[in-house]
FIPA-552684 format. One record per residue: x, y, z of N, C-alpha, C in turn. Coordinates in steps of 0.2 Angstrom, whole numbers, padded with zeros to 4 digits, always signed. Last residue first. Layout:
# residues N
XYZXYZXYZ;...
***
This chain:
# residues 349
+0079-0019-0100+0076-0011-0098+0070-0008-0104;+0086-0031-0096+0077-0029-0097+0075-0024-0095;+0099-0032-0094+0096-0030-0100+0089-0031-0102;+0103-0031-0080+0102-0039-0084+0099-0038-0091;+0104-0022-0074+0110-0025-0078+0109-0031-0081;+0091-0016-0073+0094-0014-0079+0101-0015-0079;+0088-0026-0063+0085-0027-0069+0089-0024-0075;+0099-0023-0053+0098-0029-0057+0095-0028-0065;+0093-0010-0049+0101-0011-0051+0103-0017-0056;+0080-0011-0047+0082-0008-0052+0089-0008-0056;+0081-0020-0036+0078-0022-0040+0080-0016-0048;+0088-0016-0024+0092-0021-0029+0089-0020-0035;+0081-0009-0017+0083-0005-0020+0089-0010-0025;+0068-0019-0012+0069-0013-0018+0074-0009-0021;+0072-0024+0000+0077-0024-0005+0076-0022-0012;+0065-0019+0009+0071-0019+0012+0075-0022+0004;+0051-0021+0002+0055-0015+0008+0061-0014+0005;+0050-0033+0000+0051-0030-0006+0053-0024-0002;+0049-0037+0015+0057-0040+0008+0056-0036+0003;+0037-0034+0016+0045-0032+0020+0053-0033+0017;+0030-0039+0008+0027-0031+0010+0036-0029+0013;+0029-0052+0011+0032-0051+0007+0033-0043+0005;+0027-0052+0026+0032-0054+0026+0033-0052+0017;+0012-0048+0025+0017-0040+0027+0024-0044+0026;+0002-0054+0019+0005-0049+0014+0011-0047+0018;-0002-0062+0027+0000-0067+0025+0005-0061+0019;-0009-0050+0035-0006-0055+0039+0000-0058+0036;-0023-0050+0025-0018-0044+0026-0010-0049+0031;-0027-0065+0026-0024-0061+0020-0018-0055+0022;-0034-0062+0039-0029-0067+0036-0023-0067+0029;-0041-0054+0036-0038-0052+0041-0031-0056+0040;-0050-0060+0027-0050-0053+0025-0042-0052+0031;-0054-0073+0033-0050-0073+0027-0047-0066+0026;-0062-0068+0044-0055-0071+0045-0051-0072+0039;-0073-0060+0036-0069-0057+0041-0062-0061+0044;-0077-0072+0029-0074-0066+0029-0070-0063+0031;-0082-0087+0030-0080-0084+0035-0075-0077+0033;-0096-0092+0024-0088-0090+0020-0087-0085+0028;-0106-0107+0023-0103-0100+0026-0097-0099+0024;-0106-0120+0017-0114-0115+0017-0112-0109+0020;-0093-0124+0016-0099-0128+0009-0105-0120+0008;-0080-0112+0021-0084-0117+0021-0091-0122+0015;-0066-0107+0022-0072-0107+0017-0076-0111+0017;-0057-0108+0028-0063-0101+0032-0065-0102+0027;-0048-0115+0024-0051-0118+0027-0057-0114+0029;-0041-0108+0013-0047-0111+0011-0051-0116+0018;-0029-0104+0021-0036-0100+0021-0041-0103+0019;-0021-0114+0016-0025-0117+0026-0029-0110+0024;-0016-0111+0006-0020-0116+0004-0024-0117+0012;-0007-0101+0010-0015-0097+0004-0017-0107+0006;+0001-0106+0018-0003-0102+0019-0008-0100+0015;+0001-0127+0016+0002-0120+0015-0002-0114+0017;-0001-0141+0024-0006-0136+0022-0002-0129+0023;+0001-0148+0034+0006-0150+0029+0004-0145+0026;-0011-0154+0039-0004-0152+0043+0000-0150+0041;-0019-0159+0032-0019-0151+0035-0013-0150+0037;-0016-0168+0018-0016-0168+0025-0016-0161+0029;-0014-0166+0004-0019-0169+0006-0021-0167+0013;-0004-0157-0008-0004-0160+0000-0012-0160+0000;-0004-0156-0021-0001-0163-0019-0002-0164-0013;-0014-0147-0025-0014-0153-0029-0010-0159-0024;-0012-0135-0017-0017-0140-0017-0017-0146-0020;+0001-0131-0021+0002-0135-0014-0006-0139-0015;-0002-0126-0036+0001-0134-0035+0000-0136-0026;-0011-0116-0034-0015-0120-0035-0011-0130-0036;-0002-0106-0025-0010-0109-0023-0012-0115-0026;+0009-0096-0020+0009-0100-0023+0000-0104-0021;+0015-0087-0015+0008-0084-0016+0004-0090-0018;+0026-0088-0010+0022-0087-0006+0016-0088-0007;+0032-0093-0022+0032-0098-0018+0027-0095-0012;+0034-0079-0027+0030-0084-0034+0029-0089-0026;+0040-0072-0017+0032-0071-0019+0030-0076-0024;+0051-0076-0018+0049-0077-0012+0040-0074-0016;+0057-0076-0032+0056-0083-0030+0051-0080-0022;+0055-0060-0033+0051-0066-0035+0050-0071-0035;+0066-0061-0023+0062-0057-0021+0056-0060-0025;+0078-0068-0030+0075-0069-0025+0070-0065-0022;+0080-0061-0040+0078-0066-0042+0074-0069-0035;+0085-0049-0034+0080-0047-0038+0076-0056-0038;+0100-0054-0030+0092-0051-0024+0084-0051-0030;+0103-0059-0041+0101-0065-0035+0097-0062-0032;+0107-0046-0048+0103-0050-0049+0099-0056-0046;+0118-0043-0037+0111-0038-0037+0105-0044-0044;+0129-0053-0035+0124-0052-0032+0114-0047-0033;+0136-0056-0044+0131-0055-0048+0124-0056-0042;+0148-0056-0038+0147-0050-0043+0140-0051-0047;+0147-0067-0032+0146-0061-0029+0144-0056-0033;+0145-0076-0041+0140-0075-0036+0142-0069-0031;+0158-0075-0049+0154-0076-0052+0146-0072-0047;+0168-0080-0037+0168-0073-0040+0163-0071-0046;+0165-0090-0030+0168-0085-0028+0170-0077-0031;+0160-0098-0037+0158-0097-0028+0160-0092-0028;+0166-0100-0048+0158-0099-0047+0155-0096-0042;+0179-0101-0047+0177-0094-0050+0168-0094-0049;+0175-0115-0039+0178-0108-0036+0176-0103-0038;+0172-0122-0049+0166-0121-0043+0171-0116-0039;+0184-0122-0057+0178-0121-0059+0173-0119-0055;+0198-0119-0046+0197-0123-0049+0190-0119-0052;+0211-0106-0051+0207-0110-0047+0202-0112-0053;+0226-0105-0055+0223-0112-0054+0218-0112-0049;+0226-0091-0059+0230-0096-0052+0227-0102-0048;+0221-0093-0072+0230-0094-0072+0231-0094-0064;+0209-0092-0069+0208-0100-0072+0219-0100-0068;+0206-0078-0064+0207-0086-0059+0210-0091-0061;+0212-0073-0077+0216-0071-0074+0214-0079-0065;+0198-0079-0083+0204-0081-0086+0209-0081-0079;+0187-0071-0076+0189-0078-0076+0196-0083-0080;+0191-0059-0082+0191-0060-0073+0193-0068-0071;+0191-0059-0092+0196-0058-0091+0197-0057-0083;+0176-0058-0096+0179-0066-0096+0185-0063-0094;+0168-0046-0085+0173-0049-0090+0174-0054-0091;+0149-0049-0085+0154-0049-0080+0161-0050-0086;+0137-0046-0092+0143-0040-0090+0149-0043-0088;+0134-0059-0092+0136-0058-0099+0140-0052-0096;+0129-0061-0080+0133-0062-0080+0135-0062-0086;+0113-0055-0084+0119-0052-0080+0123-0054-0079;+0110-0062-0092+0110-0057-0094+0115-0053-0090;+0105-0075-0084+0113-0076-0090+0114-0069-0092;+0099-0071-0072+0106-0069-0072+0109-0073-0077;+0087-0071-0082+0089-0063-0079+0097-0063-0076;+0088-0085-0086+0086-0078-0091+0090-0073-0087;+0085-0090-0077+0090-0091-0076+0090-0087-0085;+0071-0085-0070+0079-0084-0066+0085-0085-0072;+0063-0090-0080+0065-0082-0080+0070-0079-0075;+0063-0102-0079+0066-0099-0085+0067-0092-0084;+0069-0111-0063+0062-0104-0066+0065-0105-0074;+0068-0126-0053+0070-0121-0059+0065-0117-0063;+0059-0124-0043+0064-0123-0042+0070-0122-0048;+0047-0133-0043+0047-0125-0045+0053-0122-0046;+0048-0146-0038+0045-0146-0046+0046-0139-0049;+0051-0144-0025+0056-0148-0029+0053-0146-0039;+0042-0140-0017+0046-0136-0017+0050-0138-0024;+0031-0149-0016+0029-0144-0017+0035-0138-0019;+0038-0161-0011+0032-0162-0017+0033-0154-0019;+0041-0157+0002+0046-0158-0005+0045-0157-0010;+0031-0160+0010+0033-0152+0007+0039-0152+0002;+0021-0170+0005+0027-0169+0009+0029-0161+0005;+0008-0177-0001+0008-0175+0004+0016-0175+0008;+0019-0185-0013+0014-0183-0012+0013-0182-0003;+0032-0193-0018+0033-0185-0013+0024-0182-0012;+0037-0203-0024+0033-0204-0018+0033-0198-0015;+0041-0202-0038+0044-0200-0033+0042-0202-0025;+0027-0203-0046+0031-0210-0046+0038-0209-0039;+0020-0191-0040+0017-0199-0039+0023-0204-0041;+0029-0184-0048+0029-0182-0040+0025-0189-0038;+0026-0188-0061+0031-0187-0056+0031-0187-0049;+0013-0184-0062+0014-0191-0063+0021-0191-0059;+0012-0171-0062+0009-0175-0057+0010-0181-0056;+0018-0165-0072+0021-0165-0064+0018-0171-0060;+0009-0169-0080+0017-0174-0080+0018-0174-0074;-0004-0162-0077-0004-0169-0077+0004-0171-0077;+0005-0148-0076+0000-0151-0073+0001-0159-0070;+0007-0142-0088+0010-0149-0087+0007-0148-0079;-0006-0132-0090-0003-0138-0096+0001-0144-0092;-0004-0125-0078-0011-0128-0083-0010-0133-0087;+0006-0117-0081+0005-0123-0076+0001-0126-0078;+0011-0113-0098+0007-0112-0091+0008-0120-0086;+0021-0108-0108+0019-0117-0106+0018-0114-0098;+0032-0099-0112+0025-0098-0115+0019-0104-0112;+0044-0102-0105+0039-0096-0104+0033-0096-0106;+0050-0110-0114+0046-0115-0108+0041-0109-0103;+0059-0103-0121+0050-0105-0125+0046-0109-0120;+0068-0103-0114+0063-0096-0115+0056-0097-0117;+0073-0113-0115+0071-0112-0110+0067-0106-0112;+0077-0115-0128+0070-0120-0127+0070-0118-0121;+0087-0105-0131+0078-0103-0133+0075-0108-0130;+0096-0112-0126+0094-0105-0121+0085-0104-0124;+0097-0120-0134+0097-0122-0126+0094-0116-0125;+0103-0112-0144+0095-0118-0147+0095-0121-0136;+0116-0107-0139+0109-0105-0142+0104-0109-0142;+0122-0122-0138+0120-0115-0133+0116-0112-0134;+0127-0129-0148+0119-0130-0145+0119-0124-0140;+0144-0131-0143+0140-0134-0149+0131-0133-0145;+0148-0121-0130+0147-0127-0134+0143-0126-0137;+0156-0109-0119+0157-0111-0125+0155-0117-0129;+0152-0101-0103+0154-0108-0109+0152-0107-0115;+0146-0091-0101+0155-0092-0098+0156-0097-0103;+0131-0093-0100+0136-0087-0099+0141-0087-0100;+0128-0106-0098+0124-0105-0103+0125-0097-0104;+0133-0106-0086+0135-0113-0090+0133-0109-0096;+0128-0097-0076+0134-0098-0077+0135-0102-0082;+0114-0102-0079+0116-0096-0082+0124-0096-0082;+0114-0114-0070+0112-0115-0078+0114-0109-0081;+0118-0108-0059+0123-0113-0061+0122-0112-0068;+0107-0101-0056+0112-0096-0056+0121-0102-0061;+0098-0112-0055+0097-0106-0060+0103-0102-0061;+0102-0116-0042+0103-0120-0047+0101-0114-0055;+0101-0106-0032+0107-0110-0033+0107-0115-0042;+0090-0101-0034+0096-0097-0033+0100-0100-0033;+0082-0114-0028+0081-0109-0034+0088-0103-0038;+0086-0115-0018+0086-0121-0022+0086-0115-0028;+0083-0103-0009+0089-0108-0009+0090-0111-0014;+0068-0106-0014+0072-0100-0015+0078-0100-0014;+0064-0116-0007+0062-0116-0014+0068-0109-0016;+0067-0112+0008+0071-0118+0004+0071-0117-0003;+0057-0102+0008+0066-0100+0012+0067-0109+0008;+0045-0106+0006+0049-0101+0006+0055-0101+0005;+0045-0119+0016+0044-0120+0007+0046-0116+0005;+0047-0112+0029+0048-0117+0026+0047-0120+0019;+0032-0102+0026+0041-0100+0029+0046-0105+0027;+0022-0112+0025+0024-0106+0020+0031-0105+0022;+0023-0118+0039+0025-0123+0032+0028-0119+0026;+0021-0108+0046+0026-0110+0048+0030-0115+0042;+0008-0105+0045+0015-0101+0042+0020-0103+0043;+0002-0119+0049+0002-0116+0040+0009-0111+0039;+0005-0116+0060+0005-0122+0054+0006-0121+0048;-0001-0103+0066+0004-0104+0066+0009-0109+0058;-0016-0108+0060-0013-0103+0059-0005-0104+0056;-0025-0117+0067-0019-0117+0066-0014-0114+0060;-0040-0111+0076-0034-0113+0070-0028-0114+0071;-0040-0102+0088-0045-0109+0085-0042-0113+0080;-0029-0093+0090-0031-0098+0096-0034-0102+0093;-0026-0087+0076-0022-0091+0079-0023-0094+0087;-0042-0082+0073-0039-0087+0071-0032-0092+0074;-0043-0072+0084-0046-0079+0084-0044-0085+0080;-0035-0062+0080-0033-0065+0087-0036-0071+0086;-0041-0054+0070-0035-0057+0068-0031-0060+0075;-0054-0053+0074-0054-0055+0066-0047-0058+0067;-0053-0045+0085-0054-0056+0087-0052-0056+0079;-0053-0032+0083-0049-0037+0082-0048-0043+0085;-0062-0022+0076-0062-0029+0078-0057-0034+0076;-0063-0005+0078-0059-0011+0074-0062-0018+0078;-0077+0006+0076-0075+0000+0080-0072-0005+0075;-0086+0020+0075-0082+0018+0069-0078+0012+0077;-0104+0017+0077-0098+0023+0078-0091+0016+0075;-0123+0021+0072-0116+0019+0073-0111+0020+0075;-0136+0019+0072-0134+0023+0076-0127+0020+0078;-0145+0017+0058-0143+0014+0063-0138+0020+0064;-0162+0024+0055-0156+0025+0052-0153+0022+0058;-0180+0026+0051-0173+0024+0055-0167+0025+0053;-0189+0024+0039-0188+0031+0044-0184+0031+0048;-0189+0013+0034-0187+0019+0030-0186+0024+0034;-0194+0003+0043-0190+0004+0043-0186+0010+0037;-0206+0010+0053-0205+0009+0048-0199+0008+0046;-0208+0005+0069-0209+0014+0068-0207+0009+0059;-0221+0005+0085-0219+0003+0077-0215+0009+0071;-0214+0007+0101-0216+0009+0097-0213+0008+0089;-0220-0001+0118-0217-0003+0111-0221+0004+0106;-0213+0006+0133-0221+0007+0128-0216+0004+0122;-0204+0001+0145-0210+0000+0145-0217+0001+0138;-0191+0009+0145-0194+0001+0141-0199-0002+0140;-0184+0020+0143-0192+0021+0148-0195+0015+0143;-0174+0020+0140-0177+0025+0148-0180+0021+0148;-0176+0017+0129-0171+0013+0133-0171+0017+0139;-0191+0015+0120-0185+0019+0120-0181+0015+0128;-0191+0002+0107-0192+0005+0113-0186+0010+0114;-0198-0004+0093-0194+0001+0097-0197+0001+0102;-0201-0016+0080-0203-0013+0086-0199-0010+0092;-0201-0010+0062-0198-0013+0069-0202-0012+0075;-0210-0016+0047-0209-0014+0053-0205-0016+0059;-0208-0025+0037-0205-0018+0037-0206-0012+0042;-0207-0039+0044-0208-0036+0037-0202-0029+0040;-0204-0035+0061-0210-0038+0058-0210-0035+0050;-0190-0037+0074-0191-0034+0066-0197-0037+0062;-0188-0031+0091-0191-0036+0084-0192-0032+0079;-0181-0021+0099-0183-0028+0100-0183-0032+0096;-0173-0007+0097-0174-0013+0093-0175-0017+0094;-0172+0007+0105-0168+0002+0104-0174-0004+0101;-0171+0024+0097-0174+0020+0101-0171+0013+0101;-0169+0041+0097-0165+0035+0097-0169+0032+0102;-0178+0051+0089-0178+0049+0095-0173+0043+0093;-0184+0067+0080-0181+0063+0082-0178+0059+0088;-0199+0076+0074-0193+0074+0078-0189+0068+0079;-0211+0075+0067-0205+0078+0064-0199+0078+0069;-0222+0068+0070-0221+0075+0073-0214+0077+0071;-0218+0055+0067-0223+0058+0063-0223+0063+0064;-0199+0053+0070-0206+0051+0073-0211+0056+0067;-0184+0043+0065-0188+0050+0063-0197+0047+0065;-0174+0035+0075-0179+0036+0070-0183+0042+0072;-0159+0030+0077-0163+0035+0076-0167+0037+0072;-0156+0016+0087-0155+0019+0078-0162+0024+0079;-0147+0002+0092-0150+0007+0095-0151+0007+0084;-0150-0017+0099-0146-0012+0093-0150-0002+0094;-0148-0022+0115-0153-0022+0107-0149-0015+0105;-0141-0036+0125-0141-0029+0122-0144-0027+0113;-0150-0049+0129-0147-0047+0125-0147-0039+0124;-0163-0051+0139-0157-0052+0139-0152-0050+0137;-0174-0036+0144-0172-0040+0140-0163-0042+0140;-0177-0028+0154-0180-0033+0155-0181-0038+0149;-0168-0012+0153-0169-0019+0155-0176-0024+0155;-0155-0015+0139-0161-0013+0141-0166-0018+0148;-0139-0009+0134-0141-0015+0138-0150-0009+0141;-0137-0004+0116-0137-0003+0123-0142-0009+0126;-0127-0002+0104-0131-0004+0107-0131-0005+0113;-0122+0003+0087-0120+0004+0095-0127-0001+0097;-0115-0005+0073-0122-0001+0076-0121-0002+0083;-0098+0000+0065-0104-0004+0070-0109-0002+0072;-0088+0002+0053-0091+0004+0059-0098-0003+0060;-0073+0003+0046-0075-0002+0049-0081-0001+0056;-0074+0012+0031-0072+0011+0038-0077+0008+0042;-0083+0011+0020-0074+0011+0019-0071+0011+0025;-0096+0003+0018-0094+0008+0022-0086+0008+0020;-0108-0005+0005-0102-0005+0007-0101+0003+0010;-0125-0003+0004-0120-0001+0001-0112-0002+0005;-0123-0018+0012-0127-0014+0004-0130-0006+0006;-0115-0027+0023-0118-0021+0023-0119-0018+0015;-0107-0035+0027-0115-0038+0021-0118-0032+0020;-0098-0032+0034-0096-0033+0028-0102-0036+0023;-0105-0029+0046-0103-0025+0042-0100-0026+0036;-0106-0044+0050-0112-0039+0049-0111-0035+0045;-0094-0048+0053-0097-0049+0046-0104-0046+0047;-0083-0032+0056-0087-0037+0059-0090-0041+0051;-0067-0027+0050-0073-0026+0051-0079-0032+0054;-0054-0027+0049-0057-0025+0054-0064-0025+0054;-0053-0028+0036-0051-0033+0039-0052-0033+0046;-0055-0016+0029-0061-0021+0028-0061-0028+0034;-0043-0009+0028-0049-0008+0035-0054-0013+0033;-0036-0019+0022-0035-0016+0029-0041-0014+0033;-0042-0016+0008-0043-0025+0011-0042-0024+0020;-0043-0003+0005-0048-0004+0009-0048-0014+0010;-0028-0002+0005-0031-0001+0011-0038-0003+0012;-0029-0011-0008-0025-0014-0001-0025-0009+0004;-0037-0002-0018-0038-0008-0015-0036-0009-0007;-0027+0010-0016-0036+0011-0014-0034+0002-0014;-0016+0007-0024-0016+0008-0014-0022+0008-0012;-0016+0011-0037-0014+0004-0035-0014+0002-0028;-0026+0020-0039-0027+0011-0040-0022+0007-0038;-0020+0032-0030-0028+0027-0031-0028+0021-0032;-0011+0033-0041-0010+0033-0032-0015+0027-0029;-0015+0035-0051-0011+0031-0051-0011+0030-0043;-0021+0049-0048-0027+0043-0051-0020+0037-0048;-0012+0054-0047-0013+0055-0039-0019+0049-0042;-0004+0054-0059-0001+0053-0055-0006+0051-0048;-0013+0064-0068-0014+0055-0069-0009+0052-0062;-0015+0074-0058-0023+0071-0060-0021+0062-0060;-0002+0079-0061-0005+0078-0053-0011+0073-0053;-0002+0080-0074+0006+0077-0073+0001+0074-0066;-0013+0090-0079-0014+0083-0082-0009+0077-0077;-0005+0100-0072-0011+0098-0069-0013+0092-0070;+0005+0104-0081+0007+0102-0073+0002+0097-0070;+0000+0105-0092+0004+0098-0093+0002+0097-0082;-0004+0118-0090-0009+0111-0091-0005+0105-0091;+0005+0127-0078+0005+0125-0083+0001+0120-0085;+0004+0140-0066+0004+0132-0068+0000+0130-0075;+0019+0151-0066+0009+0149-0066+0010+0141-0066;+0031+0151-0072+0029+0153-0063+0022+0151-0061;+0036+0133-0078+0038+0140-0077+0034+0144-0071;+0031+0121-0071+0034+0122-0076+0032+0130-0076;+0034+0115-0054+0029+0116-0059+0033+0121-0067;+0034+0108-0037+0036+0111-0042+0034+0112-0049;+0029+0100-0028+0025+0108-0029+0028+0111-0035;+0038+0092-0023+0032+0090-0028+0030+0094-0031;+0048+0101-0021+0051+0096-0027+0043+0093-0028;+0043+0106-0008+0046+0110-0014+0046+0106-0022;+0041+0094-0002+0037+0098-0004+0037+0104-0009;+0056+0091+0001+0052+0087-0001+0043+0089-0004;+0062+0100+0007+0064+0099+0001+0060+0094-0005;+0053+0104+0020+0054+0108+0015+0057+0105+0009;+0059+0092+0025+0052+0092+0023+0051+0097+0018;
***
């Protein structure tokens, strides 16, 4: 812990130096923007939807307390209102008329007292709610959906790794007339949004008969231009004098491929596969276009279910989301440490 406080606290000669300060300011601003949102989607996700209407938004997910009174059914909202004699009294809330409430105090329920709602203030205390992330999977189908995303996930990224890793083998190791003029018209396929081919895919997948099936969804994404970019760049490292010395103990083409191409060019596979599993995780607007059927309904698309015509159900979106983050929150964990070894052997430094 000492080594690790030492090396922040470090500083350019014995004083501290303005560079030091400007280094702390933009670094700890850079902390903020990129982690201030995604904890406060975290605590927001806790929150009641009372408190999410709340003007001025709170950063932590609190609640007006209330207490049971008697000779009313429902427990009424408490909140501290300032009386005309300058004191202060916690009363509970029966009815709200305009801009007046009507209070009672909770001893003594018997006298209604008008107080203004400028003079009050609620009497809150900080309360997770978590039915936010328990009710969706007892009323929903939840499960279905992650189950469908896990599913299109783990295949689309198989498919993907394998057949990108082929075209960069072919378009890395081979020698033909047009290799070049190949490579740019996939590069140039970077500049062609979804947006655009849209309509073809669509026609496809209607002549295919793949509409509402999870194939529909996996099959049209599966070759990337920037998979099979990032491992032709990394198999240019690899020596042709690895493949030769194969080619002389007769092994066959799908061998050097299987066998000594794919392993050696594991750190860019992991890379490619960390953003195959988020482009397929995140994915939204193709699974809407071809699945029709709930059953069949990916994770970000089975959210659009807590959106109703006349109510937006919040709090289960907010909860649902955090949820749908921690599977790709884990893989980029546990395989961050590819990502830099690939990227700068694939020469995108």
């Amino acid at each position: 812990m000492s080594a690790v406080s030492a090396f922040l606290l470090r500083r350019r000669g014995r004083g501290w130096h303005w560079t030091d300060v400007v280094t702390w300011i933009w670094l700890i601003s850079g902390v903020f923007l990129m982690f201030g949102p995604a904890v406060w989607l975290v605590f927001s996700s806790f929150k009641t939807p009372a408190a999410l209407a709340e003007f001025p938004p709170s950063f932590l997910p609190y609640v007006t307390e209330q207490a049971v009174v008697p000779g009313y059914d429902k427990p009424l909202p408490l909140y501290n209102v300032a009386m005309p004699d300058g004191s202060t009294r916690v009363l509970a809330e029966v009815r709200r008329i305009g801009i007046i409430g009507q209070m009672v105090d909770p001893k003594q329920p018997g006298e209604i007292v008008k107080a203004n709602i400028k003079d009050r203030t609620p009497v809150r205390q900080v309360e997770f709610a978590g039915g936010n992330y328990t009710e969706p999977f007892q009323r929903f189908d939840f499960f279905l959906f992650l189950r469908n995303s896990v599913f299109v996930t783990v295949v689309a990224t198989a498919i993907t790794l394998l057949v990108n890793s082929m075209a960069a083998f072919a378009l890395s190791k081979y020698q033909f007339p047009g290799r070049t003029a190949v490579m740019l018209m996939i590069l140039a396929t970077l500049m062609v949004p979804l947006s655009v081919i849209v309509v073809p895919l669509y026609s496809v997948i209607g002549t295919l008969n793949l509409f509402d099936s999870l194939w529909g969804v996996i099959l049209p994404t599966v070759a990337t231009p920037t998979g099979v970019f990032l491992l032709r760049q990394y198999m240019l490292t690899i020596p042709d004098e690895l493949l030769d010395a194969a080619r002389m103990d007769k092994a066959s083409e799908w061998q050097i491929y299987w066998r000594i191409i794919l392993p050696l060019s594991a750190p860019a596979l992991a890379v490619l596969a960390i953003f195959s599993v988020v482009w397929r995780w995140n994915d939204f607007l193709w699974p809407l276009i071809v699945l029709s059927r709930k059953e069949l309904y990916t994770l970000q698309v089975g959210l659009n279910v807590y959106a109703g015509e006349l109510n937006v159900q919040w709090h289960y979106i907010l909860a649902m989301t955090v949820v749908s983050m921690i599977p790709v929150v884990l893989i980029f964990v546990f395989l961050q440490r590819f990502i830099t070894t690939g990227i700068a052997g694939s020469g995108l430094k």
